[in-house]
C-alpha angles and dihedrals in degrees: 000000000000087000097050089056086040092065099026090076118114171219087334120178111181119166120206122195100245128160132302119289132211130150121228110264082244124077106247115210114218118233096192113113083240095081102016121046140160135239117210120195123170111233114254093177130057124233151062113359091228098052084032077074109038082064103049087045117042093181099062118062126236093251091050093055090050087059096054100041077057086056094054082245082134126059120186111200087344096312141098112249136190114261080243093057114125111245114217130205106277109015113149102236122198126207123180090217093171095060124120082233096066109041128056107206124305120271103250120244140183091236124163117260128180091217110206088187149332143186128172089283115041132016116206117198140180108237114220113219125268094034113117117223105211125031120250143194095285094020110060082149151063092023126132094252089054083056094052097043082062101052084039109042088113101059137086078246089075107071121153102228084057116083086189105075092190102323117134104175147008158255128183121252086256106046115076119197139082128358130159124201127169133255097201128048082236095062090039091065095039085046087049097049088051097062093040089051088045098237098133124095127219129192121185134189121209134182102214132206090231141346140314109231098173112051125170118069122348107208118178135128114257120216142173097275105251098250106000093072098182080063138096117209114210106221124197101253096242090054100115110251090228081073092050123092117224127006102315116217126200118238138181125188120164109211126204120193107223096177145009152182136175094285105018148032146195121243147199122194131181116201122224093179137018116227117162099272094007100149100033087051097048095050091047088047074055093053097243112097126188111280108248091025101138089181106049095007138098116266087210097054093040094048086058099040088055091073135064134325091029099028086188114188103167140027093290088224116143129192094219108168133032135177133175139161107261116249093228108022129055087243141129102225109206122179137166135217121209110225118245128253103273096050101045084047081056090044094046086053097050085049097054090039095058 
């Protein structure tokens, strides 16, 4: 039961002295996954690419979507196009959704958060599953930022050419844990510069179909899979990158196993990097996928753990531990996030199994 008290912790707030702190005057846009992604749909009408996508995508206008596609915000089968290019049946359009460009602010909204902790600079939250953190084409609502649009509509954070209101990275709709955002446009910048500068430490935890046989770092290049385009591939790092669809990222996650049984084990994993799907994809490339992952995952093992006594409905990952510098304060912020029910009741069988 040293693993159930292990994860059972929280929330846990420690603060450590570390060096001054100061933004650049400039906003500095992340290019981690973590913050922009992309979105891929195969066409299933013929047409202009501009009005291809105001139809796809009620909730950005036609206009707008001429001015993205300008700023090569918009591939078609891997390549920029003009907004006038015919689209045929069947090309694999790319959009980046997640991108400043496309999205004016949230709409704010009194949403339910279950606050970790919060000073006049930063709130950190853990996400319930099933909340997704940005806004996207089909979901302006319900979403944590909307959340936060809402707590911070008062601040210079809210502004309403910026779709982040306060969000500096990300976690997918299905895991739950940890995630910062800032209340101030100060913090935002000084939040966004930690991640770029990789100063920012990530612990996962994972429930596995299967073991890990091979523990220690994962180092690959991540990629949009060549056909599946909602997918990431996970390519060896010495494949050339000529060979190599789509734009290949290097990635770095180092995995523990904390339990095990005959068909499942209990992970941590501590992210380097943060590629879209990184950990999900590594443990896939491990053999050992998330448990409930309908995208990377065994089907087998998905269709089982759906039943008693798991009852399993979503990839049981879980953003446990996270640590940053504080915008403000020469401080190492450090806070954990209890895991939910179902996945502490995934954890508690794996336990007594092995």
């Amino acid at each position: 039961m040293r693993l159930l008290s292990l994860v059972l912790w929280g929330p846990l707030v420690s603060n450590q002295r570390v060096g001054p702190r100061r933004p650049s005057q400039q906003q500095q846009h992340l290019e981690f996954d973590e913050v922009s992604s992309r979105r891929g749909f195969v066409a299933g009408s013929e047409g202009r690419l501009d009005r291809v996508l105001a139809e796809e995508f009620e909730d950005v206008s036609r206009s707008r979507w001429g001015e993205a596609i300008a700023s090569g915000k918009v591939l078609v089968n891997g390549k920029e196009e003009k907004k006038s290019y015919v689209v045929s049946l069947g090309d694999a359009i790319e959009v980046a959704y997640e991108d400043d460009f496309l999205r004016s602010a949230p709409i704010p909204e009194d949403l339910p958060l279950e606050v970790v902790y919060e000073d006049d600079d930063v709130i950190v939250v853990n996400k319930a599953p099933g909340m997704v953190t940005h806004p996207a084409p089909g979901r302006p609502t319900g979403t944590l930022a909307n959340a936060l649009a809402y707590r911070n509509r008062k601040s210079d954070v809210y502004d309403q050419r910026d779709c982040r209101a306060g969000v500096v990275h990300r976690l997918d709709k299905g895991t739950s844990g940890v995630i910062v955002a800032a209340k101030t446009a100060f913090a935002q910048t000084a939040l966004s510069n930690s991640f770029r500068d990789r100063e920012v430490r990530k612990l996962y935890l994972a429930v596995c179909a299967g073991k890990v046989t091979e523990e220690g770092d994962v180092e690959t290049l991540i990629a949009r899979h060549p056909t599946k385009r909602d997918r990431m591939t996970a390519y060896d790092v010495d494949e050339p990158q000529q060979n190599i669809p789509g734009r290949p990222r290097y990635a770095k996650s180092t995995v523990r196993t904390l339990a095990a049984d005959d068909q499942r084990s209990v992970v941590q994993v501590d992210i380097a990097t943060g590629r879209t799907h990184q950990i999900r994809v590594h443990l896939a490339h491990l053999r050992a996928p998330v448990l409930g992952d309908d995208l990377y995952g065994d089907p087998r093992h998905n269709k089982l753990a759906a039943k008693p006594p798991f009852r399993v409905q979503r990839p049981l990952l879980h953003a446990w531990q996270l640590s940053f510098p504080h915008p403000t304060r020469n401080e190492l912020m450090s806070f954990t996030a209890p895991p939910p029910d179902d996945f502490q009741r995934a954890i508690s069988l794996v336990s007594l199994l092995a």
